[in-house]
PAVO-860413 format. One line per field, with one value per residue (C-alpha): residue number from 1; residue in one letter; y, z negated, x negated. Coordinates in pm, 1 decimal. Example, Ala and Ser with C-alpha at 12.3 -4.5 7.8 and 13.67 -1.06 7.14 Angstrom:
<rs>
i: [1	2]
aa: [A	S]
north: [-450.0	-106.0]
up: [-780.0	-714.0]
east: [-1230.0	-1367.0]
</rs>
This chain:
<rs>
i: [1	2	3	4	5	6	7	8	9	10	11	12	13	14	15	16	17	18	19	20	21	22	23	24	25	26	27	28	29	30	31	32	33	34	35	36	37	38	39	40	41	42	43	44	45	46	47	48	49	50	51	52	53	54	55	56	57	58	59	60	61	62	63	64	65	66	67	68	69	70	71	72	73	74	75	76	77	78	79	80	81	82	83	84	85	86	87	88	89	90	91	92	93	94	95	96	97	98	99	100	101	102	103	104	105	106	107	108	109	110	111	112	113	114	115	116	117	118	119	120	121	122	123	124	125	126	127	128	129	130	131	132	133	134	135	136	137	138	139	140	141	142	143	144	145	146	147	148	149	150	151	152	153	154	155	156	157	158	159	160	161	162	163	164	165	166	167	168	169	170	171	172	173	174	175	176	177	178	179	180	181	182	183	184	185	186	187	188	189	190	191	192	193	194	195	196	197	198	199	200	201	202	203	204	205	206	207	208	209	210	211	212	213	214	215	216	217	218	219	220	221	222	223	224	225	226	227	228	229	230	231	232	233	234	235	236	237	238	239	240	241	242	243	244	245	246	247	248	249	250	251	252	253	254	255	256	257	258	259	260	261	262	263	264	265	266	267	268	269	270	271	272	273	274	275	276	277	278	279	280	281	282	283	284	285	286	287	288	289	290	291	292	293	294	295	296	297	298	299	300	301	302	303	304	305	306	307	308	309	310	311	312	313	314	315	316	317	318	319	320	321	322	323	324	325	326	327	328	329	330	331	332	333	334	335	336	337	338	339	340	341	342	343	344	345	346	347	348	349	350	351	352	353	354	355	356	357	358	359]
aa: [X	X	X	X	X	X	X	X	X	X	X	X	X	X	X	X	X	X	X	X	X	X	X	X	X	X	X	X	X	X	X	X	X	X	X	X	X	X	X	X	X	X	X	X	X	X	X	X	X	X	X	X	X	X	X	X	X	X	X	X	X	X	X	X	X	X	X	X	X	X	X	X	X	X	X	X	X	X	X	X	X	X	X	X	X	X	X	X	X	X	X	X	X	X	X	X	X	X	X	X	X	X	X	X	X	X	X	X	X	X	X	X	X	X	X	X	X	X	X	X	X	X	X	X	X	X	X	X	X	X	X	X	X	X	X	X	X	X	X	X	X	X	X	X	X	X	X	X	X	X	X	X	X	X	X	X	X	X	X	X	X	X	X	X	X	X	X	X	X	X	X	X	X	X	X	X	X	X	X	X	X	X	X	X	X	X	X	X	X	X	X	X	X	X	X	X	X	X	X	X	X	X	X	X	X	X	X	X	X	X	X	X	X	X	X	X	X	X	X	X	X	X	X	X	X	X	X	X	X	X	X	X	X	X	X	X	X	X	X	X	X	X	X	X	X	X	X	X	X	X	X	X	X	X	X	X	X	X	X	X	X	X	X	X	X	X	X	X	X	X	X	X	X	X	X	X	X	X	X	X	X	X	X	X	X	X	X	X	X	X	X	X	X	X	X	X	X	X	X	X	X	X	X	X	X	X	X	X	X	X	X	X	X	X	X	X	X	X	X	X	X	X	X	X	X	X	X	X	X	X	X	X	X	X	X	X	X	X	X	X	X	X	X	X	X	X	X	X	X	X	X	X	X	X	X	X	X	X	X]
north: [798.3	761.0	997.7	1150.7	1097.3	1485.3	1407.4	1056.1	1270.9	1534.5	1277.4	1081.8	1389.1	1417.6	1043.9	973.8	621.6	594.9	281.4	440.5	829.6	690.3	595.8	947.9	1226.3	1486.3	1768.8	1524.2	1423.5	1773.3	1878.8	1643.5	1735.4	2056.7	1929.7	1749.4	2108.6	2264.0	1969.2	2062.8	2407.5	2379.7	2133.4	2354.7	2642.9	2422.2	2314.7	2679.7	2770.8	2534.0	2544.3	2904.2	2825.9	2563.5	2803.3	3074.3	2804.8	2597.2	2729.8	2387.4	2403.5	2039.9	2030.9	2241.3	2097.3	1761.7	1890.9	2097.0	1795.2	1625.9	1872.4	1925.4	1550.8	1573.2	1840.1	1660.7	1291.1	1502.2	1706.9	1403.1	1200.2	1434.5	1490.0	1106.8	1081.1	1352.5	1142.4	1441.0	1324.4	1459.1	1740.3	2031.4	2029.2	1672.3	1771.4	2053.8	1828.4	1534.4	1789.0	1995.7	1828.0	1802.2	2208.6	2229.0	2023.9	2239.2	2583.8	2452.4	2381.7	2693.4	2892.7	2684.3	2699.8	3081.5	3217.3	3177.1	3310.2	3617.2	3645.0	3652.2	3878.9	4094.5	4055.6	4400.1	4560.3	4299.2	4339.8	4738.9	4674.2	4421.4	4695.5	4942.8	4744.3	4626.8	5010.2	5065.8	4777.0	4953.8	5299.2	5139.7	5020.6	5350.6	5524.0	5252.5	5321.1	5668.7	5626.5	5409.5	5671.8	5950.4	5742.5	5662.1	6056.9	6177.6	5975.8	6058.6	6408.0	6330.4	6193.5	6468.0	6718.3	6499.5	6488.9	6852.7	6995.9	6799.6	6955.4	7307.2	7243.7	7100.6	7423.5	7621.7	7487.4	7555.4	7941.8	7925.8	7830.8	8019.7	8343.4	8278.3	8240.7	8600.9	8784.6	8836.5	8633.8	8444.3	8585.1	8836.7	8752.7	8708.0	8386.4	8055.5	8021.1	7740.1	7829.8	7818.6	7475.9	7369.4	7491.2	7367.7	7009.6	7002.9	7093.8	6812.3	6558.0	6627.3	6642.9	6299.7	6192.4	6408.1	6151.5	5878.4	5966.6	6035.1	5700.4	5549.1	5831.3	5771.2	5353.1	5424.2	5687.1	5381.4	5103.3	5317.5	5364.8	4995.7	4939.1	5184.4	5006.7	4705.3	4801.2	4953.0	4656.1	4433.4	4689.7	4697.8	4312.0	4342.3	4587.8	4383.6	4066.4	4272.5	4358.7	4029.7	3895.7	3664.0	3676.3	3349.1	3254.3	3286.5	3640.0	3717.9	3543.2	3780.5	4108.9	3986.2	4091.8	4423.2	4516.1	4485.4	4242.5	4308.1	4209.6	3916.1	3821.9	3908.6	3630.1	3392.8	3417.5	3358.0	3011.6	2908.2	2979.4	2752.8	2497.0	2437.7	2507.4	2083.6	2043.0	2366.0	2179.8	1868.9	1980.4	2233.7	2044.3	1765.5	1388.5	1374.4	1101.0	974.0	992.6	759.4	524.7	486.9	433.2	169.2	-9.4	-14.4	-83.2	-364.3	-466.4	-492.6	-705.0	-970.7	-977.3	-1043.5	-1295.2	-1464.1	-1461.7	-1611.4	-1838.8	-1935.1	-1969.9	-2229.6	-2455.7	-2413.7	-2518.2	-2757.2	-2902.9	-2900.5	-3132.0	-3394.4	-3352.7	-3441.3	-3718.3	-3885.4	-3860.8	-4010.6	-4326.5	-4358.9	-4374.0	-4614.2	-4820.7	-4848.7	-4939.1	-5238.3	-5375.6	-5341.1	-5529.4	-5790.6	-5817.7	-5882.3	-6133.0	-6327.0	-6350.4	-6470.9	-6741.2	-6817.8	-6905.2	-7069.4	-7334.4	-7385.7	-7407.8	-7697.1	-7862.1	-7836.6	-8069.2	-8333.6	-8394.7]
up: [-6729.1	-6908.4	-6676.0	-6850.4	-6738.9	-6599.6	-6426.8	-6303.8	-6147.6	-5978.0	-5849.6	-5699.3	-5558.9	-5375.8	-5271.3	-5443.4	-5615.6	-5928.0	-5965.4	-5769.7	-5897.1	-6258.6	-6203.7	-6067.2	-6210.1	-6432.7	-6152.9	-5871.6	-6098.2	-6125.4	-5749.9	-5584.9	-5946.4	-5829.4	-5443.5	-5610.9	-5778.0	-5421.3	-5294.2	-5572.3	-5527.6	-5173.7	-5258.5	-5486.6	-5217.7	-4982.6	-5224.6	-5309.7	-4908.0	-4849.5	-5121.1	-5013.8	-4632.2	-4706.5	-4901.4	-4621.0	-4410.7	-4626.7	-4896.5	-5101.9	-5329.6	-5394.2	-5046.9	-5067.1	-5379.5	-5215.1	-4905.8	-5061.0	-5262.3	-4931.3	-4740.9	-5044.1	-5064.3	-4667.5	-4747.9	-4984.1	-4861.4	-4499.0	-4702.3	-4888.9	-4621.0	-4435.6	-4731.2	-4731.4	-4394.9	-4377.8	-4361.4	-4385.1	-4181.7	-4187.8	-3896.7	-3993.5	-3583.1	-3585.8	-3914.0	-3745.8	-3437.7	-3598.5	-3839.0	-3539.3	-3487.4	-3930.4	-3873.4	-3632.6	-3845.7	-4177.8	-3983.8	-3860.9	-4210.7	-4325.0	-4109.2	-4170.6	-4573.7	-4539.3	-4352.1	-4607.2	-4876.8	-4638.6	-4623.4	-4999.7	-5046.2	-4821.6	-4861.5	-4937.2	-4604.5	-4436.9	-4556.0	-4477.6	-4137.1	-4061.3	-4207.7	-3962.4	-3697.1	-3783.4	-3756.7	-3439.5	-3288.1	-3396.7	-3292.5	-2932.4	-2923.7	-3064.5	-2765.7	-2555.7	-2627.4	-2621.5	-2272.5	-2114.0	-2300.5	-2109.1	-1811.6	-1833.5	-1916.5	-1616.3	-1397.7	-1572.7	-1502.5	-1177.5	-1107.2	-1290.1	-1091.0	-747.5	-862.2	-995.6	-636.4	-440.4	-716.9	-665.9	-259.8	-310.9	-554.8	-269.1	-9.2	-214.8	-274.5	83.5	152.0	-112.2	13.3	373.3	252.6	50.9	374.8	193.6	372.6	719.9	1004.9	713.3	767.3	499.3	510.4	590.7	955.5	1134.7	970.3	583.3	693.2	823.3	503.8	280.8	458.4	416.5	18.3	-34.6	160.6	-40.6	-345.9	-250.5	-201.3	-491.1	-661.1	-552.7	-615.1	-983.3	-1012.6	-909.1	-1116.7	-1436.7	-1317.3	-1315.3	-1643.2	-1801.8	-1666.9	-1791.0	-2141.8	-2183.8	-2049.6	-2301.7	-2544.6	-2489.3	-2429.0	-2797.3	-2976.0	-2793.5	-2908.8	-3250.4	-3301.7	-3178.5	-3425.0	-3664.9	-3548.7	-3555.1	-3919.5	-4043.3	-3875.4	-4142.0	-3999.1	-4081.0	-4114.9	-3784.6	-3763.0	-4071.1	-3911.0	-3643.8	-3859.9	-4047.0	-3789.0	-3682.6	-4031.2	-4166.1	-3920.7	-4045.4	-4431.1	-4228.6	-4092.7	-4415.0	-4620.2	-4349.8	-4317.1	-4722.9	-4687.6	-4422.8	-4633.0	-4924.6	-4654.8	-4527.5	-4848.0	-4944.1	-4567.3	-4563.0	-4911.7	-4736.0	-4438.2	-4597.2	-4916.3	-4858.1	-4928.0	-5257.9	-5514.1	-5435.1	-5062.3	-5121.9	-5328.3	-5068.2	-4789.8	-4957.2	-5085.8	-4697.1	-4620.4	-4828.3	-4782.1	-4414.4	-4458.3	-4673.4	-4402.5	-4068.8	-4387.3	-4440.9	-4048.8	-3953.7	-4243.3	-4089.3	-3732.5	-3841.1	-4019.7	-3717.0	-3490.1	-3714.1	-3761.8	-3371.4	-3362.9	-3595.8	-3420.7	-3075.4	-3228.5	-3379.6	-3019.5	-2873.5	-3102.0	-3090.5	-2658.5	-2732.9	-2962.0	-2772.5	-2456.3	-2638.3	-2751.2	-2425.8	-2301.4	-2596.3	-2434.9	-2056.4	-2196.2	-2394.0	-2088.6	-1877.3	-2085.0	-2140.1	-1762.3	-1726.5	-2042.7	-1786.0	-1503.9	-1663.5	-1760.3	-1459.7	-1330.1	-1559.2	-1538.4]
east: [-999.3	-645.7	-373.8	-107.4	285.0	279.2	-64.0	99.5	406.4	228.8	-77.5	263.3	395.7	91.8	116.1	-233.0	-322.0	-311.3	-532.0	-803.4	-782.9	-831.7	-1169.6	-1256.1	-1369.1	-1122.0	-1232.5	-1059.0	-801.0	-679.7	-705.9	-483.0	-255.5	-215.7	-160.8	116.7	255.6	215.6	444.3	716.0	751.4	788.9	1044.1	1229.6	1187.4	1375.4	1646.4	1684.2	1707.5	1906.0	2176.4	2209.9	2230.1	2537.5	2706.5	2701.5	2833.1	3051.5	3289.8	3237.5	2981.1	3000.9	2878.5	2641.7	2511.8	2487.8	2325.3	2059.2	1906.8	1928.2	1749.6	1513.2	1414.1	1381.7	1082.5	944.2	879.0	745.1	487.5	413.5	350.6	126.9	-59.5	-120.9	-203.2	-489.2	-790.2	-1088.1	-1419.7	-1783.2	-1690.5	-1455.7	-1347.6	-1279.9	-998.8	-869.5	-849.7	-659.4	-405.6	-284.8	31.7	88.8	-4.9	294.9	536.1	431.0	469.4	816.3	877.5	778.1	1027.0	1329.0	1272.6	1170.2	1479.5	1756.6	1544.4	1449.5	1823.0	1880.0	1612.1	1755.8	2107.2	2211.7	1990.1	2170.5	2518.5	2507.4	2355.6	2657.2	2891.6	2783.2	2783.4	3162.3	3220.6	3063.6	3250.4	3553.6	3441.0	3387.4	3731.9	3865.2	3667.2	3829.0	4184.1	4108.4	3975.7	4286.0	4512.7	4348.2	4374.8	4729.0	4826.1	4660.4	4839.0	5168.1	5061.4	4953.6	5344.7	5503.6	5327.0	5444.6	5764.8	5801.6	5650.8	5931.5	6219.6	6036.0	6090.6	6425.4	6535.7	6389.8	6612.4	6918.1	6790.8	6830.8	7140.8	7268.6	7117.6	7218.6	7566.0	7535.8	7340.4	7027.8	6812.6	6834.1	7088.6	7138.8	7503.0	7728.4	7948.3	7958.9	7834.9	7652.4	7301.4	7433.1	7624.0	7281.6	7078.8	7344.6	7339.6	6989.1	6934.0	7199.2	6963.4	6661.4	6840.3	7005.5	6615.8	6518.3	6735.5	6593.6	6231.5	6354.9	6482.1	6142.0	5942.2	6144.5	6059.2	5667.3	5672.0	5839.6	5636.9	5305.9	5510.1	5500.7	5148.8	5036.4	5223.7	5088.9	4753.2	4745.6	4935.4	4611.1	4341.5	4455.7	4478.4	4119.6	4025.4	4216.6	3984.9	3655.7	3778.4	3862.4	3488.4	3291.3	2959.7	2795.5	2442.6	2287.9	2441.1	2253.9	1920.0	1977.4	2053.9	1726.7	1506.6	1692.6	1677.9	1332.3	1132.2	796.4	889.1	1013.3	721.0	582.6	737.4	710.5	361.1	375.6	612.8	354.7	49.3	220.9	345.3	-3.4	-218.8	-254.8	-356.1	-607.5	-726.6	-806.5	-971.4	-1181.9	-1305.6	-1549.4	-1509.4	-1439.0	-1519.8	-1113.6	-1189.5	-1512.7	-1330.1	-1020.6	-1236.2	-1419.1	-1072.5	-975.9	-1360.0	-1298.7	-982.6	-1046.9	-1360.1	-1148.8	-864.8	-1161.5	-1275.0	-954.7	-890.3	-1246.7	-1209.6	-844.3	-996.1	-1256.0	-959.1	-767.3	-1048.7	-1115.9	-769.9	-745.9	-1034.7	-948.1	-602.0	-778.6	-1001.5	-662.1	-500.6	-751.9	-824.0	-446.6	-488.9	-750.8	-584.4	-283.0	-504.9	-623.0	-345.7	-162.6	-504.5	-432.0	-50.6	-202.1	-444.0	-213.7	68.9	-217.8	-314.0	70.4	105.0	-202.6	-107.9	236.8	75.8	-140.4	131.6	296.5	41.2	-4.9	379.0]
</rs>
């Protein structure tokens, strides 16, 4: 049966021969045709996914250009070459069996093409969830400056309050003194006796501490000033960073499934479907006319090569033997003529010795 060029392109896709699907059937010709479409769109899903990954990541889009036909090829030559090496047999548990670990490499598949479409799909779900949550973080550190602000105040109070006690019992002394000098209160004598000189020299003590503790109040009130100052300059840069935040892809995977995780199983469970549908084809189909046909080329082929390696054997055995029978009427010939040699130096002396004695 004469294949057309689209026919010849998907049956390649698919990795099927071309030499032995032309001399099937149209009805075989145009299932592994449309395993070959399956293969495509997958492909296309992935170079989709993938340009749109690399552009959340990258800010080329030369790059990402580049990488998604990469990554798209990637998908294709795998799902091609599990296609080619499903092999179905006569028992449906023996195919399951043997396209367990392709079932594994086409679900992986499946979920790495599938989640930066999910994200597309979902992009706006996704981009309002991420805005929220940018204004939560920054409602957190609001609550947060709020809080250390609080903090700080109350123990500015809690120092004012010291300090403001010790002034009222310092002001107190000095209301006595003064009263003990004008006979109010005290010895109720008016003047300057030994008691007001006593009052009087204690007021200016604790105001000469009173002093003192000012000095180191006013140091703290300060010292808290500039902690608070510095604790709000650090909080805003931080609400500054969680404002400036690009969330990048994995963010989004992880937004995906806060945001709508059944639809994300959803359209996983759709990429897997598509992933696995050449493999479910071959499993759960029967030997087809194709299948027949490449078992007998292998059949066949294998017959020719135990042929061609039995015929080889016998000219090497045979080889070896002629190779044995030349080594050994070499050995012989070379004892003979080394029996030649003694014979003839034998004779030699004897002739001498011979003449030896007739001389």
């Amino acid at each position: 049966m004469k294949i057309g060029p689209i026919n010849s392109f998907f049956l390649f896709c698919s990795g099927t021969s071309k030499d032995i699907i032309s001399k099937c059937p149209s009805f075989e010709i145009i299932k592994y045709s449309t395993i070959g479409v399956t293969i495509i769109l997958t492909s296309l899903l992935a170079l989709l996914s993938g340009f749109y990954a690399l552009s959340i990541i990258f800010d080329n889009i030369y790059i990402s250009i580049v990488g998604s036909i990469f990554w798209s090829i990637i998908i294709f030559n795998l799902d091609r070459y599990i296609v080619i090496s499903m092999r179905p047999t006569k028992s449906l548990s023996n195919n399951l069996i043997i396209s367990l670990p392709r079932f594994f490499i086409a679900i992986v598949v499946a979920v790495v093409i599938s989640k930066p479409i999910e994200i597309k799909l979902f992009e706006n779900e996704i981009n309002n969830f991420l805005e929220l949550e940018t204004l939560n973080r920054l409602e957190l550190v609001d609550k947060k400056i709020d809080q250390k602000l609080d903090e700080i105040q109350i123990r500015k109070d809690k120092i004012e309050l010291a300090f403001q006690k010790k002034v009222d019992i310092v002001n107190g002394y000095k209301e006595d003194y003064l009263c003990e000098g004008s006979g109010t209160c005290g010895t109720m004598i008016r003047g300057r006796g030994i008691e007001f000189q006593a009052r009087k020299e204690r007021w200016v003590n604790e105001s000469a501490k009173l002093n003192l503790e000012k000095i180191k109040k006013d140091s703290i009130i300060k010292g808290l000033i500039e902690y608070e100052k510095k604790m709000i300059s650090n909080l805003s840069e931080e609400k500054n960073v969680i404002k400036s935040t690009n969330y990048g892809f994995f963010d989004r995977v992880d937004a995906l499934n806060s945001v709508n995780a059944t639809a994300s199983y959803f359209i996983l469970f759709i990429f897997i479907m598509i992933e696995t549908s050449p493999m479910l084809t071959k499993i759960l189909a029967r030997k087809g006319p194709y299948d027949l046909l490449v078992m007998k080329t292998e059949f066949q082929f294998e017959s020719d090569f135990l042929n061609e390696s039995d015929s080889l054997k016998i000219l090497r055995d045979k080889n070896e033997k002629i190779n044995q029978m030349n080594a050994d009427v070499d050995l012989n010939t070379r004892k003979k003529l080394i029996e030649n040699i003694n014979a003839q130096d034998a004779f030699s002396r004897y002739e001498n010795l011979k003449d030896d004695e007739v001389n």
